[in-house]
C-alpha positions as CSV (number, residue, x, y, z in Angstrom):
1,X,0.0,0.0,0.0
2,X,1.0,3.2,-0.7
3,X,1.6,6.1,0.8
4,X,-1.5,7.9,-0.1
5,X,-3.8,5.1,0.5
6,X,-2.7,5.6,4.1
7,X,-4.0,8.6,4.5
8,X,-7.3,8.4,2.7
9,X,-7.7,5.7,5.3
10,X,-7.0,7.9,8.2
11,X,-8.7,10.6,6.9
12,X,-11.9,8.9,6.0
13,X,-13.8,8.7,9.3
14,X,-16.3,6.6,9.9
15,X,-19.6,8.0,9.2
16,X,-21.2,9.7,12.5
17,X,-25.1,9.1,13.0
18,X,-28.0,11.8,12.0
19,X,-30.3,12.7,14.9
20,X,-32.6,10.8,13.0
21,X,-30.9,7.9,12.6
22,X,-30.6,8.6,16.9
23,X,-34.2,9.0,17.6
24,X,-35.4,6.5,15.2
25,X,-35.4,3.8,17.2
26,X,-36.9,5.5,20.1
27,X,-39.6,7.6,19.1
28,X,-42.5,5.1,17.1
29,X,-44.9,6.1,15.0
30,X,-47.9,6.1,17.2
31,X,-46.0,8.4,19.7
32,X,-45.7,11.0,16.9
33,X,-48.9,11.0,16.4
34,X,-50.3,11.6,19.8
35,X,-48.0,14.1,20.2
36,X,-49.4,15.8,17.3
37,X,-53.0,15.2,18.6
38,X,-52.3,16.5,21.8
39,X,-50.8,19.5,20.3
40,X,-53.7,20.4,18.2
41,X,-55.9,19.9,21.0
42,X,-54.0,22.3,23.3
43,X,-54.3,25.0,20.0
44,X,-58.0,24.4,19.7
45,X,-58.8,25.0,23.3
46,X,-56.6,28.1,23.6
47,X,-58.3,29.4,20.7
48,X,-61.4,29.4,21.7
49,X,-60.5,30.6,25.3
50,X,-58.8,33.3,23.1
51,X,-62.3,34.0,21.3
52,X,-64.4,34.4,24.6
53,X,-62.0,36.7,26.3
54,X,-61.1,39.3,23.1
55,X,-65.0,39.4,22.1
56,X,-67.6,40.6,24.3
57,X,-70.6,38.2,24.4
58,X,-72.8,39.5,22.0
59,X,-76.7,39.9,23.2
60,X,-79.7,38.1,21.6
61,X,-81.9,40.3,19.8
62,X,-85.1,40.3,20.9
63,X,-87.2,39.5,18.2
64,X,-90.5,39.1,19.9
65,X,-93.1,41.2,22.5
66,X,-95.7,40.9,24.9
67,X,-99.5,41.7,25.1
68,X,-101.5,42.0,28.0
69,X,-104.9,41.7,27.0
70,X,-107.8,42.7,29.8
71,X,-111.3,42.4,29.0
72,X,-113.8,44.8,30.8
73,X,-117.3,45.2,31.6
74,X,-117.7,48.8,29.2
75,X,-120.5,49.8,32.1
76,X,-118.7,48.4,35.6
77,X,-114.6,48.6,34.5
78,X,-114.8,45.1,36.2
79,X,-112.9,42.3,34.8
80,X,-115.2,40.2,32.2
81,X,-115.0,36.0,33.3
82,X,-114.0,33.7,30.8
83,X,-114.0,36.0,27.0
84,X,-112.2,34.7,23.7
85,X,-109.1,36.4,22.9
86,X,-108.2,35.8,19.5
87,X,-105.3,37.2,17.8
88,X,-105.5,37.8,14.1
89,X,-102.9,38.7,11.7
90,X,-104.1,42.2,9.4
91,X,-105.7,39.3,6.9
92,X,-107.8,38.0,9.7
93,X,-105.8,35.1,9.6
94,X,-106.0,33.3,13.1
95,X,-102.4,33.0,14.9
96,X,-104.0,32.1,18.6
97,X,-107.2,31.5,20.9
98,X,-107.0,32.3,24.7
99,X,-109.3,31.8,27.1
100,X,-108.2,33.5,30.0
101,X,-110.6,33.0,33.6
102,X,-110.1,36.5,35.2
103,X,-109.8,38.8,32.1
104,X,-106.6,39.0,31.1
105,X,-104.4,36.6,29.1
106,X,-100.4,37.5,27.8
107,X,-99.1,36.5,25.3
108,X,-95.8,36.6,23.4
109,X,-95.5,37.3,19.8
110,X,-93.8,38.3,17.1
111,X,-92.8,41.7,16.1
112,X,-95.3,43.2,13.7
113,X,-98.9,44.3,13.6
114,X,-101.9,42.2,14.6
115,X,-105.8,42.7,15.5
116,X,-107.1,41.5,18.8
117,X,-110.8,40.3,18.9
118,X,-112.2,40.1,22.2
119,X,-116.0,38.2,22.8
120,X,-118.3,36.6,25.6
121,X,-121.5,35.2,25.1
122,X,-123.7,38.2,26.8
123,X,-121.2,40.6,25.6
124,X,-120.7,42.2,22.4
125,X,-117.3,41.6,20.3
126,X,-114.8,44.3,20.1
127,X,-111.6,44.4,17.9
128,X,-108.6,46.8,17.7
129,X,-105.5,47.0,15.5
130,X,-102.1,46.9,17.7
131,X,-98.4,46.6,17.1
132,X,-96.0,44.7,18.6
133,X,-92.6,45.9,19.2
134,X,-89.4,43.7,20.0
135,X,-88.7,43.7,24.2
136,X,-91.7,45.5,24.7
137,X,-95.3,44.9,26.6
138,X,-98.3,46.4,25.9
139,X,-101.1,46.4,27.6
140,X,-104.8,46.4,25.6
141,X,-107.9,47.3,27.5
142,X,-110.6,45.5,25.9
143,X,-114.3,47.2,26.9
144,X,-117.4,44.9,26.0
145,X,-120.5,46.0,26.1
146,X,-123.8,43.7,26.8
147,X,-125.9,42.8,24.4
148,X,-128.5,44.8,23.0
149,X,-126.7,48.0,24.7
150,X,-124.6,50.4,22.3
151,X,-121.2,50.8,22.7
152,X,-120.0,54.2,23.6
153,X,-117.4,54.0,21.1
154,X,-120.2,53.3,18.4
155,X,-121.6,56.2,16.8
156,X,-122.9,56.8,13.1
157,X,-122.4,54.6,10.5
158,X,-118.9,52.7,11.6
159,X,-121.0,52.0,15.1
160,X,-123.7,50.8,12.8
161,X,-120.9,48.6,10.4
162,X,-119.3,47.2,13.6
163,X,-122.6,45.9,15.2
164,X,-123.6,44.0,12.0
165,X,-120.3,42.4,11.7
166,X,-120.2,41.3,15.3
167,X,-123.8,39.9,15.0
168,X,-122.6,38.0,11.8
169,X,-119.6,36.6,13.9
170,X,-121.5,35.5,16.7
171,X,-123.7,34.0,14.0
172,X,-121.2,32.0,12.4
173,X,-120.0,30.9,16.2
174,X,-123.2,29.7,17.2
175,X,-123.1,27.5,14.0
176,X,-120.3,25.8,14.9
177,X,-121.0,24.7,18.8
């Protein structure tokens, strides 16, 4: 051997192992992956906490009101037992029946404007228009006057109108009982 051959020999160095070829034998697949898993679940969780603490909670909007509906002797202001309460969309299209036992029923609905028919047996029927605001209560007096008696609120021809339509009402009720 030569001269030169010696040294290449002393020069070459055996090869030294990667850090892979180091952790290879101890880290397995399976461990990888959890550690990945558990990493990913420690960034989920810290971003939501992250989410609750920079943003304020945000409030529902209320999208629905109250009524208080309290039907009244029109003579006595006393508190009429057992009317019909029904609540009408502006197409007379029926969205509820209460019956309440004292005179007053609540109920919530949605924002927008309805008609409110209130009727007994030896009372007349009275109706009004209302509106319904989001988060709010309002409260409807509803007056009845007995039968056969005119109601204050009736004069002329729409006093006239309103009697013949509640008679035609009660009409069509007494049909169907």
């Amino acid at each position: 051997m030569s001269d030169t051959d010696s040294s290449r020999d002393a020069t070459q160095v055996a090869p030294v192992p990667g850090l892979c070829a180091k952790l290879r034998p101890q880290v397995s697949l399976s461990r990888v992956q959890a550690i990945v898993g558990v990493t990913a679940g420690l960034l989920s969780i810290t971003g939501f906490v992250y989410s609750l603490v920079t943003r304020p909670a945000a409030t529902p909007v209320a999208t629905t009101g109250d009524i208080v509906a309290i039907v009244q002797d029109a003579r006595t202001a006393r508190a009429v037992p057992g009317p019909t309460i029904e609540i009408l969309t502006l197409k007379d299209a029926l969205v509820t029946t209460l019956t309440p036992r004292d005179g007053r029923a609540r109920q919530s609905l949605k924002e927008g404007a309805y008609r409110i028919r209130a009727s007994h047996p030896r009372f007349g029927t009275e109706v009004r228009q209302i509106q319904v605001m989001a988060g709010q209560t309002a409260e409807i007096r509803l007056r009845l006057t007995p039968r056969g008696e005119r109601s204050p609120h009736a004069n002329g021809a729409v006093g006239e109108a309103g009697r013949a339509i509640d008679e035609g009402i009660d009409a069509v009720k007494r049909l169907f009982r």
